[in-house]
TIVO-2410 file (N, C-alpha, C; in nm, 3 decimals):
# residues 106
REC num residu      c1      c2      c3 atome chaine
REC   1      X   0.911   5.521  -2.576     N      A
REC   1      X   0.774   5.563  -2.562    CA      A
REC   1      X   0.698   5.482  -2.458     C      A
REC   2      X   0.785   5.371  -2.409     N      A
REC   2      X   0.680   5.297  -2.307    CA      A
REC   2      X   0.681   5.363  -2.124     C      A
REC   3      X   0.737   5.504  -2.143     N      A
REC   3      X   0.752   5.548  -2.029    CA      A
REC   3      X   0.612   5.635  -1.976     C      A
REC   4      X   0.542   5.636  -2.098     N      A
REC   4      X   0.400   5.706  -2.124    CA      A
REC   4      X   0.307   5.675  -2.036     C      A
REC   5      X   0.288   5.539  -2.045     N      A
REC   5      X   0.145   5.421  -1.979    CA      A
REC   5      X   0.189   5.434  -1.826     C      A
REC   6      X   0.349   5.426  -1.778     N      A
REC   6      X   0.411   5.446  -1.650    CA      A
REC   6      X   0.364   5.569  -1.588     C      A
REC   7      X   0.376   5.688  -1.650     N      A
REC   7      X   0.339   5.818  -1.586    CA      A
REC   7      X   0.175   5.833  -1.591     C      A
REC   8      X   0.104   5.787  -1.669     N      A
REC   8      X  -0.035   5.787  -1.655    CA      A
REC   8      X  -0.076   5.734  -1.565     C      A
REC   9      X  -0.064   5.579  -1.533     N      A
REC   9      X  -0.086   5.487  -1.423    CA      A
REC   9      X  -0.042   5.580  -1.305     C      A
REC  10      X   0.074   5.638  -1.277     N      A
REC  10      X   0.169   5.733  -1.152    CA      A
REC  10      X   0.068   5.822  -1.142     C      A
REC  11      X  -0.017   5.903  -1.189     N      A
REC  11      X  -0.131   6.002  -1.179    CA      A
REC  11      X  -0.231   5.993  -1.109     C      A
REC  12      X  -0.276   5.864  -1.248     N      A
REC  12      X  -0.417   5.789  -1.171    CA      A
REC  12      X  -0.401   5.713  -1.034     C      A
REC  13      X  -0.286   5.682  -1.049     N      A
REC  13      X  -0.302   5.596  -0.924    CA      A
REC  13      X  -0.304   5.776  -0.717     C      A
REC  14      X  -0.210   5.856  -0.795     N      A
REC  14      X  -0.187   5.935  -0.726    CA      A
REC  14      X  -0.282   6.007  -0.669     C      A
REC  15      X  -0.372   6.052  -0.773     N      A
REC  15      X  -0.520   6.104  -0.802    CA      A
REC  15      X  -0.608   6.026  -0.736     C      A
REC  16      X  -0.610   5.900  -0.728     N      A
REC  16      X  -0.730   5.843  -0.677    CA      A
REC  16      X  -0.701   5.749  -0.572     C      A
REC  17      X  -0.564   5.782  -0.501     N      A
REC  17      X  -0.560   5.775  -0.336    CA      A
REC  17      X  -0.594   5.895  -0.291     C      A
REC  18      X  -0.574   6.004  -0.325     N      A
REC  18      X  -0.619   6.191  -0.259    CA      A
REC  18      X  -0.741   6.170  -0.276     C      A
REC  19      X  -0.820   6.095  -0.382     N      A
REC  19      X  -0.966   6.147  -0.339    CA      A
REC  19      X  -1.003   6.071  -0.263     C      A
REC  20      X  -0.979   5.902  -0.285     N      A
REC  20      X  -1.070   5.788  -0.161    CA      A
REC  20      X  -0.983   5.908  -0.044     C      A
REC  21      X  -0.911   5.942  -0.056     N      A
REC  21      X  -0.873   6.024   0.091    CA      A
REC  21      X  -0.961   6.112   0.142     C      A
REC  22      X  -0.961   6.235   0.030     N      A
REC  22      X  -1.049   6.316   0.079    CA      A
REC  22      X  -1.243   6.282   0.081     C      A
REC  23      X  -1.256   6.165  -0.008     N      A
REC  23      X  -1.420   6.128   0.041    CA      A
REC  23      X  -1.439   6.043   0.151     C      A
REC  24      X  -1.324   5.963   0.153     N      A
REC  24      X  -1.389   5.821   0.300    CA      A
REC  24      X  -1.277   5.883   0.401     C      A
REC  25      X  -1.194   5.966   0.383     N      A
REC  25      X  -1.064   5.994   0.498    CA      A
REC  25      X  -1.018   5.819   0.539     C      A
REC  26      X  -1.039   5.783   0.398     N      A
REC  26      X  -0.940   5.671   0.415    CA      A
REC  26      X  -0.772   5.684   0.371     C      A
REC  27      X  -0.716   5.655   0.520     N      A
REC  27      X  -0.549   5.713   0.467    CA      A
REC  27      X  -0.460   5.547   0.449     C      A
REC  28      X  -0.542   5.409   0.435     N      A
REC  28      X  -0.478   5.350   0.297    CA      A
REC  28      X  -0.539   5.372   0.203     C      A
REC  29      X  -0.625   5.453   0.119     N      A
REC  29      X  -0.662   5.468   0.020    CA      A
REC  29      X  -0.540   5.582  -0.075     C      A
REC  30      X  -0.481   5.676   0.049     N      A
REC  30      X  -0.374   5.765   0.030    CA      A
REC  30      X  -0.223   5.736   0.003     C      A
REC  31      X  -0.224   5.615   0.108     N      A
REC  31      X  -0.055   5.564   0.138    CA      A
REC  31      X  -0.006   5.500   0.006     C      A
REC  32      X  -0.135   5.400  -0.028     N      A
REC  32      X  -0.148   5.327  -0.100    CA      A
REC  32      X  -0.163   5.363  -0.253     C      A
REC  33      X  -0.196   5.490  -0.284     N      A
REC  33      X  -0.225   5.525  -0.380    CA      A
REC  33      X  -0.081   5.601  -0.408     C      A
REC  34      X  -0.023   5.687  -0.300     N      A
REC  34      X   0.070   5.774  -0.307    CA      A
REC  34      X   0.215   5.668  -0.352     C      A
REC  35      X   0.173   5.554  -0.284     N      A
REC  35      X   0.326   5.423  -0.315    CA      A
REC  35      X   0.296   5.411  -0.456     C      A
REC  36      X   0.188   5.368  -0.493     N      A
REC  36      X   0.192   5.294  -0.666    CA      A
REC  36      X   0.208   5.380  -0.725     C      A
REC  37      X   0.163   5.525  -0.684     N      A
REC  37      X   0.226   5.606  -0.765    CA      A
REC  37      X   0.376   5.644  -0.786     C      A
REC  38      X   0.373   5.668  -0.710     N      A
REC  38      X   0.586   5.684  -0.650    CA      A
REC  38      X   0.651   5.562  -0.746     C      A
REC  39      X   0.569   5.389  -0.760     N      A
REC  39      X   0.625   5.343  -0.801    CA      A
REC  39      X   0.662   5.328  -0.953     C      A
REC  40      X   0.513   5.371  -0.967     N      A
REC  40      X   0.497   5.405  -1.155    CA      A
REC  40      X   0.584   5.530  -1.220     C      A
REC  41      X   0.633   5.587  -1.102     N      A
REC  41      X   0.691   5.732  -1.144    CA      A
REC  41      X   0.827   5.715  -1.169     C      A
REC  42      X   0.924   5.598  -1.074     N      A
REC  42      X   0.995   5.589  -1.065    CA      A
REC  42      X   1.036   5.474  -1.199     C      A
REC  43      X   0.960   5.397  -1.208     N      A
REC  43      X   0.983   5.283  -1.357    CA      A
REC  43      X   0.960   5.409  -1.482     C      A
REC  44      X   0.885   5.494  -1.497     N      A
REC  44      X   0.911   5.607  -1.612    CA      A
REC  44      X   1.007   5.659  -1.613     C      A
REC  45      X   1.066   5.725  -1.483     N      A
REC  45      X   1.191   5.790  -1.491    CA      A
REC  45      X   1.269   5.680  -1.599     C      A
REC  46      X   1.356   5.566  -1.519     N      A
REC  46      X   1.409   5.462  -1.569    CA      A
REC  46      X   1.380   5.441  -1.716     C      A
REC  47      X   1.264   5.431  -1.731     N      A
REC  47      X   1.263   5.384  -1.873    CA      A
REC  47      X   1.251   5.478  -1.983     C      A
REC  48      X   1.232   5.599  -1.959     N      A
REC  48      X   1.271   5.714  -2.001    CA      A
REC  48      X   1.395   5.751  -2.049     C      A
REC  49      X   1.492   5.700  -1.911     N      A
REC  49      X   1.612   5.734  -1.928    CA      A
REC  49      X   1.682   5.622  -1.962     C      A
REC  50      X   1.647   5.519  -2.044     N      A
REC  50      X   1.699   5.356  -2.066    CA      A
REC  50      X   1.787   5.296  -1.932     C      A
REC  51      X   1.728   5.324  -1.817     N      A
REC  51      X   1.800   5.258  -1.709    CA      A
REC  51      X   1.789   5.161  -1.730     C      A
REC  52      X   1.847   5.064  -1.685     N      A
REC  52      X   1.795   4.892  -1.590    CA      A
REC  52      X   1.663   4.892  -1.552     C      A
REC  53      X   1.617   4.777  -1.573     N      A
REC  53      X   1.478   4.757  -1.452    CA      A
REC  53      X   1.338   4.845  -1.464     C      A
REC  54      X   1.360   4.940  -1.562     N      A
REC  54      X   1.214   4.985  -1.589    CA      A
REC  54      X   1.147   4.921  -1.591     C      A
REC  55      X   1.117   4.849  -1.704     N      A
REC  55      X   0.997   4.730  -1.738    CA      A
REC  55      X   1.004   4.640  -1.622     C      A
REC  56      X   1.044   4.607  -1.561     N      A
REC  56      X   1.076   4.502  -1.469    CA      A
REC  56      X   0.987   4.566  -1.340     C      A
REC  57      X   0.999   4.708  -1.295     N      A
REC  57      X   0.984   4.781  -1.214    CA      A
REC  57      X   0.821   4.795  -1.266     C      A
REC  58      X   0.747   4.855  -1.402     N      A
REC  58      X   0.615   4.841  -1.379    CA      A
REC  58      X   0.552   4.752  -1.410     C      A
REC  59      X   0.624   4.655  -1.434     N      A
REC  59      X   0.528   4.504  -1.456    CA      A
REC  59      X   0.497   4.458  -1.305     C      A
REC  60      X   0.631   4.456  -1.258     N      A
REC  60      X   0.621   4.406  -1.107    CA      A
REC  60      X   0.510   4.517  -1.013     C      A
REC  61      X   0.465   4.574  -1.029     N      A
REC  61      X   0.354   4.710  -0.984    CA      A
REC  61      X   0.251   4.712  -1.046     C      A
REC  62      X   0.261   4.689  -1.120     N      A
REC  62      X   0.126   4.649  -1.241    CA      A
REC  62      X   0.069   4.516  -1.159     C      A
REC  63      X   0.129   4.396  -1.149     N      A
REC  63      X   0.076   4.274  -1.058    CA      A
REC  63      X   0.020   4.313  -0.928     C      A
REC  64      X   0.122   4.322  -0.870     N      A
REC  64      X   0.093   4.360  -0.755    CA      A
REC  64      X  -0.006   4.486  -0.723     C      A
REC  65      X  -0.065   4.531  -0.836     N      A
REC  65      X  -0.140   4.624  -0.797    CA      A
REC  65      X  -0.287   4.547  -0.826     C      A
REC  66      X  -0.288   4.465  -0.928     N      A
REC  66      X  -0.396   4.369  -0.985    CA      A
REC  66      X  -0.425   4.265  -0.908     C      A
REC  67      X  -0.293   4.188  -0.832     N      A
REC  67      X  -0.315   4.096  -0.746    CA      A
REC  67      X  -0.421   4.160  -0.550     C      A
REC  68      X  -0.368   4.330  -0.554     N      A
REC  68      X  -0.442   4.386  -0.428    CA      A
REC  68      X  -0.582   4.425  -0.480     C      A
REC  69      X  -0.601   4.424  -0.610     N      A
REC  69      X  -0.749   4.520  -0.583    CA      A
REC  69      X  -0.810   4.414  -0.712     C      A
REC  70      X  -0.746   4.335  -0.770     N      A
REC  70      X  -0.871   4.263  -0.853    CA      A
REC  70      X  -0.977   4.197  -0.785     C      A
REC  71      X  -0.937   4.127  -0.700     N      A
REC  71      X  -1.040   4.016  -0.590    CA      A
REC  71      X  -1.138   4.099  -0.473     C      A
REC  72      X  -1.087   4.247  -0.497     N      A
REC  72      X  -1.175   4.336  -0.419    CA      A
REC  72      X  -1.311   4.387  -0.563     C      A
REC  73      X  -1.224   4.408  -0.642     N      A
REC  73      X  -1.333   4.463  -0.772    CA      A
REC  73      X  -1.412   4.349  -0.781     C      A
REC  74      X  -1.367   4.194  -0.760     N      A
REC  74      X  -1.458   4.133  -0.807    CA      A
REC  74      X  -1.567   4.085  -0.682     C      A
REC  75      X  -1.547   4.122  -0.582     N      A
REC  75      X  -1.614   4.135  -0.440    CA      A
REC  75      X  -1.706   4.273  -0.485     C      A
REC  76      X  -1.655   4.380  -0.476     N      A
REC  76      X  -1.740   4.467  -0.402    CA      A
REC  76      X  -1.836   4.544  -0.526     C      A
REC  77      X  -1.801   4.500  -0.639     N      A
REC  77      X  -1.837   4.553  -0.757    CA      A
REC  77      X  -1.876   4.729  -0.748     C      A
REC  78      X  -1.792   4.766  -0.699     N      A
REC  78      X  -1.799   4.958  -0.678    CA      A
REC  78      X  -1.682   5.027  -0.813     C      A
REC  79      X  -1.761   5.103  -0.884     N      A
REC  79      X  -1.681   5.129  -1.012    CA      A
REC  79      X  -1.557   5.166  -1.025     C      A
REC  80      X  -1.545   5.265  -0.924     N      A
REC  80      X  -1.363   5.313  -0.875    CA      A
REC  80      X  -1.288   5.159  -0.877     C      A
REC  81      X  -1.315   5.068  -0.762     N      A
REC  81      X  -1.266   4.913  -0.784    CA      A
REC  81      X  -1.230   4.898  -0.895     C      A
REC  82      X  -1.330   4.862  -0.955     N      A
REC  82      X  -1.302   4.783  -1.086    CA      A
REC  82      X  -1.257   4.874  -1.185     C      A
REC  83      X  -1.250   4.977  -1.169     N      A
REC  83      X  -1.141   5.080  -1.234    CA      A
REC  83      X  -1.025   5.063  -1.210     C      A
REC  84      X  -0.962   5.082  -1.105     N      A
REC  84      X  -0.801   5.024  -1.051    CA      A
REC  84      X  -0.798   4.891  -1.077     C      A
REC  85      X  -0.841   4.831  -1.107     N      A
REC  85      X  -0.861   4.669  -1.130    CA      A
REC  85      X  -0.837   4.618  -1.272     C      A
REC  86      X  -0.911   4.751  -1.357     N      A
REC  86      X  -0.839   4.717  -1.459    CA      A
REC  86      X  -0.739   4.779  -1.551     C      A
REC  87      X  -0.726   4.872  -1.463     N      A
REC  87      X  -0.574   4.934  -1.477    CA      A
REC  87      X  -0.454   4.874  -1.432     C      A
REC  88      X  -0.508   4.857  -1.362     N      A
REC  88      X  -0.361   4.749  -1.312    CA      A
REC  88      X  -0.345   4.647  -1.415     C      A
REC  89      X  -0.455   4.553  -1.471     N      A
REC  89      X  -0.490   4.451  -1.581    CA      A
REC  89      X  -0.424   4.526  -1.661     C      A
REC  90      X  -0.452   4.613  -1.705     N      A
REC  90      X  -0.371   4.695  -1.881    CA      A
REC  90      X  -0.230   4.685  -1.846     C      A
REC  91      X  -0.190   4.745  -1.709     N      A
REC  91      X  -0.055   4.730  -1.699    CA      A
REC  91      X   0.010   4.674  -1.744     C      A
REC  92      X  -0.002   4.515  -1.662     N      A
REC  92      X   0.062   4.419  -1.634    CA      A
REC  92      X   0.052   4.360  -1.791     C      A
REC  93      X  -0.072   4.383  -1.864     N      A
REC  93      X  -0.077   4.295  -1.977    CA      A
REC  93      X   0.036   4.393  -2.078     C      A
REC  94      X   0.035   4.530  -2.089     N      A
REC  94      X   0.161   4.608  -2.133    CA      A
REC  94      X   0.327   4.600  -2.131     C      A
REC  95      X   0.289   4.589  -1.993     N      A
REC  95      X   0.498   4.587  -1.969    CA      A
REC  95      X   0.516   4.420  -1.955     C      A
REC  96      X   0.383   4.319  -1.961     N      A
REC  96      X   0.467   4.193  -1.955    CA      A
REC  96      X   0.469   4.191  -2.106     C      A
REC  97      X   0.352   4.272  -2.190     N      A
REC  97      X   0.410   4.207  -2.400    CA      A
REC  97      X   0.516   4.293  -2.359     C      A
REC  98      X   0.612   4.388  -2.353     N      A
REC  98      X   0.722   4.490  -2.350    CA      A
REC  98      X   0.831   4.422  -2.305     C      A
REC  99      X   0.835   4.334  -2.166     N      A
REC  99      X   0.919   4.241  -2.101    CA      A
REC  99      X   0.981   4.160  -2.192     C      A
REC 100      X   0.865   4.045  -2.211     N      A
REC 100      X   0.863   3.954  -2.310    CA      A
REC 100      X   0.948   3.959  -2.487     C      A
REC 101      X   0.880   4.127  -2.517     N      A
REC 101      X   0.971   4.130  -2.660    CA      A
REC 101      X   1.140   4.132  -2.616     C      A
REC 102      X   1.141   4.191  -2.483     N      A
REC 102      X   1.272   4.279  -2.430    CA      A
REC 102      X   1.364   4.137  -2.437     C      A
REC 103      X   1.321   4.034  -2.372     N      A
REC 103      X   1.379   3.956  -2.317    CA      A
REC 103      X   1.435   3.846  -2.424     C      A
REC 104      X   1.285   3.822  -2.508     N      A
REC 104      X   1.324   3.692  -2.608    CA      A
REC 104      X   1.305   3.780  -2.729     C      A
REC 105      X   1.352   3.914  -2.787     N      A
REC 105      X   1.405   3.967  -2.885    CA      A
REC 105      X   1.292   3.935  -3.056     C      A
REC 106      X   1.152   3.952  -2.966     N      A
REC 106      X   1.041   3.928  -3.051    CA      A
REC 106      X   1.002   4.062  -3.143     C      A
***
């Protein structure tokens, strides 16, 4: 069931590079949105299908998505920001408790 939070994040994130696209014709708002998505899509597949590396795959995307846009949310205070800001936060705080049980069998 933790392939759920993966395909939601893959949406939102997909969804809201097309629109910063289509409102600012900002195309890293697109590239960028279209990758985290691709990447969240691809850790669901995986963990869907009990591959390797799911969890590994959206924790590591989950950061890295928190580490690019938290310090902007906390700069520019614009709600979309701090929306991806704390989605990425839920992420990372998700697949690292998920990691964590995975790993040390909690």
């Amino acid at each position: 069931m933790s392939h759920h939070p993966a395909y939601t994040l893959s949406a939102l994130c997909a969804i809201g590079g097309t629109v910063g696209f289509l409102r600012q014709r900002s195309r890293a708002s697109l590239v960028a949105g279209l990758a985290f998505g691709a990447l969240y899509g691809a850790s669901g597949y995986l963990l869907q299908t009990n591959a390797n590396y799911g969890t590994e795959l959206a924790l590591a995307t989950s950061l890295v998505l928190t580490a690019a846009m938290g310090p902007r949310a906390l700069r520019g205070k614009k709600p979309h920001t701090i929306a991806i800001g704390l989605s990425g936060l839920a992420g990372s705080a998700y697949y690292g408790k998920k990691w964590y049980e995975w790993t040390y069998g909690v």
